[in-house]
mmCIF file as gemmi writes it, N, C-alpha and C atoms, coordinates in Angstrom:
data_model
loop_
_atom_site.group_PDB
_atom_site.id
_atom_site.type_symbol
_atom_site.label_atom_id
_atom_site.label_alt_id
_atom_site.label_comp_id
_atom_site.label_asym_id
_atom_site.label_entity_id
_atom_site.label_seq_id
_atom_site.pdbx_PDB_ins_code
_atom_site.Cartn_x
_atom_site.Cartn_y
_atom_site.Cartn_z
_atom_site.occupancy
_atom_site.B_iso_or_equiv
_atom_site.pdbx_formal_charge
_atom_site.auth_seq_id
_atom_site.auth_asym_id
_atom_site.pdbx_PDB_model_num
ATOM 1 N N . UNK Axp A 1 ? 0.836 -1.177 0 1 0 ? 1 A 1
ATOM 2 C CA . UNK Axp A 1 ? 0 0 0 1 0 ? 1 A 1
ATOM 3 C C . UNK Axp A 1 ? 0.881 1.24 0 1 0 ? 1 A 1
ATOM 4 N N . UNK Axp A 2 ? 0.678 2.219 -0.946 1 0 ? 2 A 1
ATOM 5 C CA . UNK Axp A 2 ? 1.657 3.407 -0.621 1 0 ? 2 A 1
ATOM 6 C C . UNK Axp A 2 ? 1.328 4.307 0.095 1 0 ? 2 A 1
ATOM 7 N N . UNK Axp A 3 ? 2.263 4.685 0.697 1 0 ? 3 A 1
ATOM 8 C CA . UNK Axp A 3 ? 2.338 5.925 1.721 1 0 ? 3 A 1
ATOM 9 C C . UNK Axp A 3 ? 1.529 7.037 1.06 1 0 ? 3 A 1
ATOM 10 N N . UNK Axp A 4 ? 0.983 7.498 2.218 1 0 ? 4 A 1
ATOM 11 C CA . UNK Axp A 4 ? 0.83 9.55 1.789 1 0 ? 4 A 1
ATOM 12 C C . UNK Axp A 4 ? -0.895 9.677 1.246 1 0 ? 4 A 1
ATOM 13 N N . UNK Axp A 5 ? -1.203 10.713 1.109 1 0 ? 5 A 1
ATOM 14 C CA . UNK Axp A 5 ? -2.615 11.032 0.718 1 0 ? 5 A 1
ATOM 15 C C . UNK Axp A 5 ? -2.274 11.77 -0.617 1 0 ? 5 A 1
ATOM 16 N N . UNK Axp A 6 ? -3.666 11.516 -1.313 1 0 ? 6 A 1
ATOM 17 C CA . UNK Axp A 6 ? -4.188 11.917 -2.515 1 0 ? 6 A 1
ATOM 18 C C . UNK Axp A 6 ? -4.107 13.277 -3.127 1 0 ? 6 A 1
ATOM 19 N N . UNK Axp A 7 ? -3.202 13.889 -3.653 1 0 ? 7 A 1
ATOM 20 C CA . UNK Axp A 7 ? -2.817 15.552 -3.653 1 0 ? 7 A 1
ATOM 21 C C . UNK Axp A 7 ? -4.548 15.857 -4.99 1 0 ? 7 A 1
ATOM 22 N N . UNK Axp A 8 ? -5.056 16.216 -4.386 1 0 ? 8 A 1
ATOM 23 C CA . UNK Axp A 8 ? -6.522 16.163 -5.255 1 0 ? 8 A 1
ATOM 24 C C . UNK Axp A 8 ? -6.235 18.082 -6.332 1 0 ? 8 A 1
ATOM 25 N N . UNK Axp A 9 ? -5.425 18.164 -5.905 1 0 ? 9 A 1
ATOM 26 C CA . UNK Axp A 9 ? -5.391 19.199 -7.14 1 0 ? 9 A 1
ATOM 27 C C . UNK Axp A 9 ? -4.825 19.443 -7.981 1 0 ? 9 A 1
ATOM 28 N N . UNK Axp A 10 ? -3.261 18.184 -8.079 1 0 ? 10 A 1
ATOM 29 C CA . UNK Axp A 10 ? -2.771 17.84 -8.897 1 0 ? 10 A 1
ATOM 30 C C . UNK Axp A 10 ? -3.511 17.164 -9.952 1 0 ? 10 A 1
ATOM 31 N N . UNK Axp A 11 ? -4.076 15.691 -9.211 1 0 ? 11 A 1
ATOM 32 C CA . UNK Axp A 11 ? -5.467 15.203 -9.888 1 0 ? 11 A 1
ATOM 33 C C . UNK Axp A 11 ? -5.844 15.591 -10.676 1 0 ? 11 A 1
ATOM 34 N N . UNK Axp A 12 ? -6.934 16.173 -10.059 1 0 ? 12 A 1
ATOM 35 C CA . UNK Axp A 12 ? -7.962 17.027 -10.437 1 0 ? 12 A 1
ATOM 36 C C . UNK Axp A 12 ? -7.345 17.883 -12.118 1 0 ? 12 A 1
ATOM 37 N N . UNK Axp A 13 ? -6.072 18.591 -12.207 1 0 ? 13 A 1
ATOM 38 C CA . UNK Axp A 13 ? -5.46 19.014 -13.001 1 0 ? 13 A 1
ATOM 39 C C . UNK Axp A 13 ? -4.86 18.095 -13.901 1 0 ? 13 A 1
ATOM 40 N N . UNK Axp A 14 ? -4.037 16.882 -13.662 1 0 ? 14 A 1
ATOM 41 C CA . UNK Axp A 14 ? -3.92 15.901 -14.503 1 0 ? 14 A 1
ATOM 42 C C . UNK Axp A 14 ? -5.241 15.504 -15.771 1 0 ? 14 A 1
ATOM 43 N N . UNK Axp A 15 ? -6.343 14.939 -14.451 1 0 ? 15 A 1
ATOM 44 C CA . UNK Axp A 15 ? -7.863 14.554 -15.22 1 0 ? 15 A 1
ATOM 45 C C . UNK Axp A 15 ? -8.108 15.56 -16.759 1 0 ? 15 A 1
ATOM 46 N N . UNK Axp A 16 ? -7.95 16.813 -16.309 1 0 ? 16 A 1
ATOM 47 C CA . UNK Axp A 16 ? -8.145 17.786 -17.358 1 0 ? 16 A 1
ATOM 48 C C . UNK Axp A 16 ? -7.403 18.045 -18.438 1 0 ? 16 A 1
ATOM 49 N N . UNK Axp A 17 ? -6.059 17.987 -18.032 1 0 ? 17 A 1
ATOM 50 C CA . UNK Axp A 17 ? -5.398 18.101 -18.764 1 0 ? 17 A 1
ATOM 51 C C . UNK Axp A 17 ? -5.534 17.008 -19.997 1 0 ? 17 A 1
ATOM 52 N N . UNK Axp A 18 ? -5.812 16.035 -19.509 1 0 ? 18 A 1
ATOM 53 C CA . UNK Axp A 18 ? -5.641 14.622 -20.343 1 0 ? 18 A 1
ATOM 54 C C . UNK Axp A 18 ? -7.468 14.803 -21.722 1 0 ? 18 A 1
ATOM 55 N N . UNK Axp A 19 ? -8.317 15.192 -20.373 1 0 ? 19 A 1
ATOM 56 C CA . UNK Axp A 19 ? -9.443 15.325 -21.542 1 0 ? 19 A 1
ATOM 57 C C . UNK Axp A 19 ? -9.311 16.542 -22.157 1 0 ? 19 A 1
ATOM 58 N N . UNK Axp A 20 ? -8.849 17.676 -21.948 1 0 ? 20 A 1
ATOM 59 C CA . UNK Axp A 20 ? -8.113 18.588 -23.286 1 0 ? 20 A 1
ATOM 60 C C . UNK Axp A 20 ? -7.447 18.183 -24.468 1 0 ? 20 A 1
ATOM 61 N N . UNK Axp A 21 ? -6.186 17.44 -24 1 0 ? 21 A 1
ATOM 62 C CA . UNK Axp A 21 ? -5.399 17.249 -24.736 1 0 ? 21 A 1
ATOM 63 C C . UNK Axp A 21 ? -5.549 15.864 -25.886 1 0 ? 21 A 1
ATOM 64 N N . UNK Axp A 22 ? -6.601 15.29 -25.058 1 0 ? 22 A 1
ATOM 65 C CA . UNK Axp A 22 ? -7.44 14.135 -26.172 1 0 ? 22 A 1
ATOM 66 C C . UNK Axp A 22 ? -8.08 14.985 -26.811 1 0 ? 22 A 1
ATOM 67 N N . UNK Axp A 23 ? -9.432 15.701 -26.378 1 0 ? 23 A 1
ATOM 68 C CA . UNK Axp A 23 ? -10.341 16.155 -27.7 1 0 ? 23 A 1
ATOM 69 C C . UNK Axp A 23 ? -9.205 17.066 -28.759 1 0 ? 23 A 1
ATOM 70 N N . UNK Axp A 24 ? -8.772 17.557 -27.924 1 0 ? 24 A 1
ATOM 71 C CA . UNK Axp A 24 ? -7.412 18.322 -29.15 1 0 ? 24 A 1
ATOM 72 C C . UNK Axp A 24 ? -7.118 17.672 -30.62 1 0 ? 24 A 1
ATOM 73 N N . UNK Axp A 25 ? -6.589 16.154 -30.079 1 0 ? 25 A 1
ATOM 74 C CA . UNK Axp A 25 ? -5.324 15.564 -30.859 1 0 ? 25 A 1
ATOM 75 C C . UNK Axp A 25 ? -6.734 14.752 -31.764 1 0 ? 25 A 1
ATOM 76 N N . UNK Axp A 26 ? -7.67 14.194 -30.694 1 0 ? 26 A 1
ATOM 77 C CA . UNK Axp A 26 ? -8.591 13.303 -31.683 1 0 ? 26 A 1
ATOM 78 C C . UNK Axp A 26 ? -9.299 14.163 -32.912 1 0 ? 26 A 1
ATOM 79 N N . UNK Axp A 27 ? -9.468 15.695 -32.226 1 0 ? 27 A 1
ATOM 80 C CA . UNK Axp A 27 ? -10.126 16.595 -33.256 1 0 ? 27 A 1
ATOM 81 C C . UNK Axp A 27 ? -9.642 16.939 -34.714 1 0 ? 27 A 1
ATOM 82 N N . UNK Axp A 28 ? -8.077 16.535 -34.57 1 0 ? 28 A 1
ATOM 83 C CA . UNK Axp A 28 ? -7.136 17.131 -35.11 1 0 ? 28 A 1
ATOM 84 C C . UNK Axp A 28 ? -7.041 15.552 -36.288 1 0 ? 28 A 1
ATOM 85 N N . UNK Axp A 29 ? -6.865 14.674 -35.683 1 0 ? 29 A 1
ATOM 86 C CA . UNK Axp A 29 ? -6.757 13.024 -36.058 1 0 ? 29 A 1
ATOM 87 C C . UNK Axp A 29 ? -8.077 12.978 -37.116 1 0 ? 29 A 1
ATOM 88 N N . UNK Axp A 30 ? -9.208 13.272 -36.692 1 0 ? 30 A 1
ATOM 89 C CA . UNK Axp A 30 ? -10.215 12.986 -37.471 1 0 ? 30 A 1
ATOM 90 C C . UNK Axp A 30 ? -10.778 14.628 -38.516 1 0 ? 30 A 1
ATOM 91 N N . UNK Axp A 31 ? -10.314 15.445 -38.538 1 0 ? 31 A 1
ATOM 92 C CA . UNK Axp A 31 ? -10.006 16.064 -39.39 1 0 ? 31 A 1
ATOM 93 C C . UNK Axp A 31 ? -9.014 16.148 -40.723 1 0 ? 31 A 1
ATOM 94 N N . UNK Axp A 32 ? -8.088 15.461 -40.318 1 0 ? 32 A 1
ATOM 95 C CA . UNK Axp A 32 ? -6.67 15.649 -41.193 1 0 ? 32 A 1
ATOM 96 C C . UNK Axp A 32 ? -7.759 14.097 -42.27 1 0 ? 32 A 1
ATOM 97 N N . UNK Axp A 33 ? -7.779 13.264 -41.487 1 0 ? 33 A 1
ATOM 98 C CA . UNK Axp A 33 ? -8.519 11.945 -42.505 1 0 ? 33 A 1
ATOM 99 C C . UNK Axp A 33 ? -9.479 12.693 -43.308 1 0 ? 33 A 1
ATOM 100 N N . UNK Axp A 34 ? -10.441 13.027 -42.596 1 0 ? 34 A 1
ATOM 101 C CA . UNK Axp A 34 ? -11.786 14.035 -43.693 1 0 ? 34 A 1
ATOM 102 C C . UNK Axp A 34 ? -11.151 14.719 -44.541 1 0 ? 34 A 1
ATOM 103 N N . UNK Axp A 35 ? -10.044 15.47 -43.968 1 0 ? 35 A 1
ATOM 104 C CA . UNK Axp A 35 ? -9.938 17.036 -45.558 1 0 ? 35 A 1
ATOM 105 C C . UNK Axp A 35 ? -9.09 16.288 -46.181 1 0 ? 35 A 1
ATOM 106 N N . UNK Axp A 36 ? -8.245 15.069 -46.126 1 0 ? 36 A 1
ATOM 107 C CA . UNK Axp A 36 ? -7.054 14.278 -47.127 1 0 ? 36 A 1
ATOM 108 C C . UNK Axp A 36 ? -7.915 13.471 -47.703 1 0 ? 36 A 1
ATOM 109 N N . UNK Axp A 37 ? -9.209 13.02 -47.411 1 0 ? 37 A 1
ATOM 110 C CA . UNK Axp A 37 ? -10.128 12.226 -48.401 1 0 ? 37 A 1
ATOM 111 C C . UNK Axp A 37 ? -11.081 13.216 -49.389 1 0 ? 37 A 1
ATOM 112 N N . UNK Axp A 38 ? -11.472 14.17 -48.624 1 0 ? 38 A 1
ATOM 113 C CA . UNK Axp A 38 ? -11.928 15.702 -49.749 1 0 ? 38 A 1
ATOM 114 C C . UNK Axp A 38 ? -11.519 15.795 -50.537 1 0 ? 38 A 1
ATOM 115 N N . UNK Axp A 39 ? -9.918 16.438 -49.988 1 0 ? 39 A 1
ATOM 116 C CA . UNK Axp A 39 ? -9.224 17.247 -50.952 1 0 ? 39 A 1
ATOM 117 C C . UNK Axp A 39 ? -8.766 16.094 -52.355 1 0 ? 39 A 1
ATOM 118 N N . UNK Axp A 40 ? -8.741 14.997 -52.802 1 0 ? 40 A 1
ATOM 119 C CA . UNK Axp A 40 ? -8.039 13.961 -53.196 1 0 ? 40 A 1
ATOM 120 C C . UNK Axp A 40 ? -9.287 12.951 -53.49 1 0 ? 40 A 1
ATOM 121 N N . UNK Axp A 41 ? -10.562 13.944 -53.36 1 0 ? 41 A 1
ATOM 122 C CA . UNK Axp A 41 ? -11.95 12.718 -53.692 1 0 ? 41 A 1
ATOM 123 C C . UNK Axp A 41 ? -11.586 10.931 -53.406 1 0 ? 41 A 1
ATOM 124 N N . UNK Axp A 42 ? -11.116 11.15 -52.826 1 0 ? 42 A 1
ATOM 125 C CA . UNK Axp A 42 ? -11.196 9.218 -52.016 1 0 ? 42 A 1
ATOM 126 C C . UNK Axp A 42 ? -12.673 8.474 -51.787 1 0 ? 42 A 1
ATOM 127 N N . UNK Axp A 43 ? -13.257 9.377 -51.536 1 0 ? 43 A 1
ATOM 128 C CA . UNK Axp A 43 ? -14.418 8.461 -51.139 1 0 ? 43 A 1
ATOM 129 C C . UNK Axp A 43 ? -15.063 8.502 -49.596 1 0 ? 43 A 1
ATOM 130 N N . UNK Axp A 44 ? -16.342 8.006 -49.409 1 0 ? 44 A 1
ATOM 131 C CA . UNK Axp A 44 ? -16.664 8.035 -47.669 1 0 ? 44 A 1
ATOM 132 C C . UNK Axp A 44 ? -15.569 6.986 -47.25 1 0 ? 44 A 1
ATOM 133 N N . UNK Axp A 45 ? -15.965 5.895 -47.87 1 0 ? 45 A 1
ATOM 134 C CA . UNK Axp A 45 ? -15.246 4.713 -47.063 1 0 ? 45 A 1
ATOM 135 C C . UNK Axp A 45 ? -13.807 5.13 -46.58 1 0 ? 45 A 1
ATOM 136 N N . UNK Axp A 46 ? -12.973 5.895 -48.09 1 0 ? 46 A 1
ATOM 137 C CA . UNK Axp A 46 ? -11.583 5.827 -47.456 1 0 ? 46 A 1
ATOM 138 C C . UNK Axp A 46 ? -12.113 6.863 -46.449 1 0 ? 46 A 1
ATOM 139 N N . UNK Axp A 47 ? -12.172 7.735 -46.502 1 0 ? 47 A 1
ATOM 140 C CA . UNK Axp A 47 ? -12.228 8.912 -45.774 1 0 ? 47 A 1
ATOM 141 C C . UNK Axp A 47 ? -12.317 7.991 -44.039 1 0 ? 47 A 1
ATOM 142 N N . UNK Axp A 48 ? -13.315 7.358 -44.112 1 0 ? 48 A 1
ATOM 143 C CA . UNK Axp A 48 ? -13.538 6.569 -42.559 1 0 ? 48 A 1
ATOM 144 C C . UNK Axp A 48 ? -12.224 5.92 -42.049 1 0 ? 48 A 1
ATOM 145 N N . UNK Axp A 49 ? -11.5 5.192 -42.98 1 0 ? 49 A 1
ATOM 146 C CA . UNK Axp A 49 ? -10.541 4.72 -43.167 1 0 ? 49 A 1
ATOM 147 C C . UNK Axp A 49 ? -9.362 5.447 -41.978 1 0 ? 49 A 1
ATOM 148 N N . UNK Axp A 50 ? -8.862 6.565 -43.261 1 0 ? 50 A 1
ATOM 149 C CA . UNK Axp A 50 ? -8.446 7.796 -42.766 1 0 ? 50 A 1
ATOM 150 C C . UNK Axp A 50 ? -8.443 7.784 -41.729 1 0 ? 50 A 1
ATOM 151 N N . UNK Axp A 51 ? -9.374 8.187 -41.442 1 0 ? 51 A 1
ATOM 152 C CA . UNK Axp A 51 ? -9.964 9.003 -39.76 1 0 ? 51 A 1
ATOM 153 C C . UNK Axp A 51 ? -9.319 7.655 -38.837 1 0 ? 51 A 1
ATOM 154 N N . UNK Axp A 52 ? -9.695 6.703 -38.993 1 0 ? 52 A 1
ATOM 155 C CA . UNK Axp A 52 ? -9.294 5.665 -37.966 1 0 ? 52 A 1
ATOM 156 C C . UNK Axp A 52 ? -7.83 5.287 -38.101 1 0 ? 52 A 1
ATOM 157 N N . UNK Axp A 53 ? -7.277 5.693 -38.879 1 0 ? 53 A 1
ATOM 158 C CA . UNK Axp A 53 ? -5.848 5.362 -39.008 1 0 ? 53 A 1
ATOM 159 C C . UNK Axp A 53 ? -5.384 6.06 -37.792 1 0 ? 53 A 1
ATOM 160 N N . UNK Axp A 54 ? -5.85 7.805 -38.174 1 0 ? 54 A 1
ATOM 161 C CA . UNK Axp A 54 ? -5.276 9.086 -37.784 1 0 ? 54 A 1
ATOM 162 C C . UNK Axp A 54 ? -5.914 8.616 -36.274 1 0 ? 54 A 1
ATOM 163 N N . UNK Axp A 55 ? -7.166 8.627 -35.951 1 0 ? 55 A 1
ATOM 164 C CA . UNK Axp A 55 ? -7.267 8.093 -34.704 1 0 ? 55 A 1
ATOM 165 C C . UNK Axp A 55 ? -6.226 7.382 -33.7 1 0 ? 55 A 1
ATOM 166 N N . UNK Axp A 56 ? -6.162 6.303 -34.35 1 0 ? 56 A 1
ATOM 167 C CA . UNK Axp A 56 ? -4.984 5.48 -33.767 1 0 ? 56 A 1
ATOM 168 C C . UNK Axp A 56 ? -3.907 5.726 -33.507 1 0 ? 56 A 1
ATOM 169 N N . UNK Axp A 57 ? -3.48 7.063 -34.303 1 0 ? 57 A 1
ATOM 170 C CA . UNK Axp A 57 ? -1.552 7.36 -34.48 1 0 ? 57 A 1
ATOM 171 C C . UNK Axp A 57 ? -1.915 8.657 -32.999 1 0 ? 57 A 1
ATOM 172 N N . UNK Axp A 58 ? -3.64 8.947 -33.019 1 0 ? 58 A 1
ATOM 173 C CA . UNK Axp A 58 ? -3.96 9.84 -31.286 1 0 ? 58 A 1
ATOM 174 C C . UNK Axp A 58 ? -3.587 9.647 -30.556 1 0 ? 58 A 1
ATOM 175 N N . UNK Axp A 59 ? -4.251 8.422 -30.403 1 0 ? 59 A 1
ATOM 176 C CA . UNK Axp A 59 ? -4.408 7.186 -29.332 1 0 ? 59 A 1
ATOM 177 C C . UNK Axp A 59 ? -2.84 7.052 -28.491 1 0 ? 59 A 1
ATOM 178 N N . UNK Axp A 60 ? -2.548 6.759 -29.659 1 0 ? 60 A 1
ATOM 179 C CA . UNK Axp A 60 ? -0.642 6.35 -29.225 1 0 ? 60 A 1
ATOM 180 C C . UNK Axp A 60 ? 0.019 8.024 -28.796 1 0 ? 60 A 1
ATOM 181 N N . UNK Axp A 61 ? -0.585 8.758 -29.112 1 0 ? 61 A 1
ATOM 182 C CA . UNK Axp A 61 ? 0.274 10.3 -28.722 1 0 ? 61 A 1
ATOM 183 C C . UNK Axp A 61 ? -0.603 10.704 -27.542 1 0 ? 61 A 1
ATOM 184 N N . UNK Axp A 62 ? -1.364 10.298 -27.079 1 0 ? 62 A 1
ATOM 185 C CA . UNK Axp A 62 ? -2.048 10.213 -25.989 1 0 ? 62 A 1
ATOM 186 C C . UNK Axp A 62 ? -1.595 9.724 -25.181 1 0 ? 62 A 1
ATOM 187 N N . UNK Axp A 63 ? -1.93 8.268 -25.459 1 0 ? 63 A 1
ATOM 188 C CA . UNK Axp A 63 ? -1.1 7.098 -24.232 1 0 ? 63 A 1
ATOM 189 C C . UNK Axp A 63 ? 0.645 8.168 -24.054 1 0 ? 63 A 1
ATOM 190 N N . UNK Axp A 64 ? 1.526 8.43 -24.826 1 0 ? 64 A 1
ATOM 191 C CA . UNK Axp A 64 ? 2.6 8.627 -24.729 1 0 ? 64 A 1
ATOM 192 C C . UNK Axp A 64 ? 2.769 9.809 -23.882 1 0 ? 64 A 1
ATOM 193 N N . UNK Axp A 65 ? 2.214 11.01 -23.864 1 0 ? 65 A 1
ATOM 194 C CA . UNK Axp A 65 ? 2.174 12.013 -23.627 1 0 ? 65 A 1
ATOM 195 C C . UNK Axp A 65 ? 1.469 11.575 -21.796 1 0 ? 65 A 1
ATOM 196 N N . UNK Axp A 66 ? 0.365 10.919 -21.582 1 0 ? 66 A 1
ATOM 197 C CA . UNK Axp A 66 ? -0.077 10.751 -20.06 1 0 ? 66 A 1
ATOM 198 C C . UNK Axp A 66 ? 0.87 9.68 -19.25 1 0 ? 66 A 1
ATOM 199 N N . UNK Axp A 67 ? 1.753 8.909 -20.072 1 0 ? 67 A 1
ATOM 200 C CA . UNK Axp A 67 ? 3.044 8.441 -19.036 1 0 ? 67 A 1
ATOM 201 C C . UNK Axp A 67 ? 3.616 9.615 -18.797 1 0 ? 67 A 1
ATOM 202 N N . UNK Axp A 68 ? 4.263 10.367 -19.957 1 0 ? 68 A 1
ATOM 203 C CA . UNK Axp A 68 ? 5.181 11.586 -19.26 1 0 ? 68 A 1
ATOM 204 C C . UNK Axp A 68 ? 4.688 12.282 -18.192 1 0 ? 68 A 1
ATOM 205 N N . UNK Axp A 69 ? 3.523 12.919 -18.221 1 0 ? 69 A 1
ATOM 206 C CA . UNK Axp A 69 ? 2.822 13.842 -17.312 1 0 ? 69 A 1
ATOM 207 C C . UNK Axp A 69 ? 2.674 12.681 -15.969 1 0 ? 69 A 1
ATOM 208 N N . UNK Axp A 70 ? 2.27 11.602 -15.925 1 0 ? 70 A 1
ATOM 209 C CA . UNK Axp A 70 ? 2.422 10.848 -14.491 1 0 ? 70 A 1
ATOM 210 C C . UNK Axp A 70 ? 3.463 11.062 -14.196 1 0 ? 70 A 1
ATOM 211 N N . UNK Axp A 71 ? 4.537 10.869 -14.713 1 0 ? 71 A 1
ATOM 212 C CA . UNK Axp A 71 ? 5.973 10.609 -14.05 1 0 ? 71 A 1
ATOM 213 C C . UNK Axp A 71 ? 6.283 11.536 -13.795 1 0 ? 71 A 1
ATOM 214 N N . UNK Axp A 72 ? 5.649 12.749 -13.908 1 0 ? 72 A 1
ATOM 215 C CA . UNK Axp A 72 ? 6.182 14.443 -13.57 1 0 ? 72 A 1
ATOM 216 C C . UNK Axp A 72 ? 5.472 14.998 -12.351 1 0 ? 72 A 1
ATOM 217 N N . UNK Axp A 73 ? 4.051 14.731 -12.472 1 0 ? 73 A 1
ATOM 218 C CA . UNK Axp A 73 ? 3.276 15.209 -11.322 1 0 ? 73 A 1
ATOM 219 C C . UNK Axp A 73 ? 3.462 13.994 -10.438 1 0 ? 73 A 1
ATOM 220 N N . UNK Axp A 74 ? 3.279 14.669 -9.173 1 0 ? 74 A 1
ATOM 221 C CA . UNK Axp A 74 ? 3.344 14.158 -7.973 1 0 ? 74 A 1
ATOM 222 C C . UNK Axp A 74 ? 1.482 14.145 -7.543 1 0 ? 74 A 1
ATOM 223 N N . UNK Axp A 75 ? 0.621 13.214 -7.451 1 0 ? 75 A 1
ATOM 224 C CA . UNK Axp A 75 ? -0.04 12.854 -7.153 1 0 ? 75 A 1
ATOM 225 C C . UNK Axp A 75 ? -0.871 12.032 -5.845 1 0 ? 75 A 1
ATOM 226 N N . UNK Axp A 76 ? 0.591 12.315 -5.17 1 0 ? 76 A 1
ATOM 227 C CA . UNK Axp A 76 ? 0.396 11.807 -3.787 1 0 ? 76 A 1
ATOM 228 C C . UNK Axp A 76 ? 1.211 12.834 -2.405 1 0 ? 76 A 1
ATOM 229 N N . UNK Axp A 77 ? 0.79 13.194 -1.474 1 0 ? 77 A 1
ATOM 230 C CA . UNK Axp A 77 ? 2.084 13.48 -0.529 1 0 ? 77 A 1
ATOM 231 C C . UNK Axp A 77 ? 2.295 12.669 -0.069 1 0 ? 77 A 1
ATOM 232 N N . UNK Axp A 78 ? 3.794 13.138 0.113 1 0 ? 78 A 1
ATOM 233 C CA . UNK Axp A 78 ? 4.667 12.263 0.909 1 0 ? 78 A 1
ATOM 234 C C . UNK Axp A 78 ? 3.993 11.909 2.731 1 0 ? 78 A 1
ATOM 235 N N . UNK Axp A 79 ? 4.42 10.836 3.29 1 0 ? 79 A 1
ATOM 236 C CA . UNK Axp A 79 ? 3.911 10.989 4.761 1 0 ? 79 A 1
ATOM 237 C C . UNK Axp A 79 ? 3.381 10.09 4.885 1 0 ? 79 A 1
């Protein structure tokens, strides 16, 4: 069991940060698929395609980005 109590405003600031920085990147992920299937008439399908590729390459800059930020914030005090 680890030591120390719950620093709830680090938290609290982590939590946010993370659902910012998702709608950000996913907004960004599923845009770039839509206007590269537009611009280049691909089609719905590719276009869906797209989007879920770009999704996925989020996903992974997501996951990557909320290890760093754990390992930086302190989320607990010491004690």
């Amino acid at each position: 069991m680890a030591a120390g109590r719950t620093n709830w405003r680090n938290l609290i600031m982590v939590i946010s940060l993370a659902i910012l920085v998702a709608v950000e990147i996913f907004g960004v992920a599923l845009a770039t698929g839509w206007a590269i299937a537009g611009m280049f008439e691909l089609g719905q399908i590719v276009s869906y395609v797209l989007m879920a590729i770009f999704s996925g390459f989020a996903a992974y800059g997501q996951m990557v980005f909320m290890r760093r930020v754990l390992k930086v914030e302190r989320l607990r005090h010491p004690g």
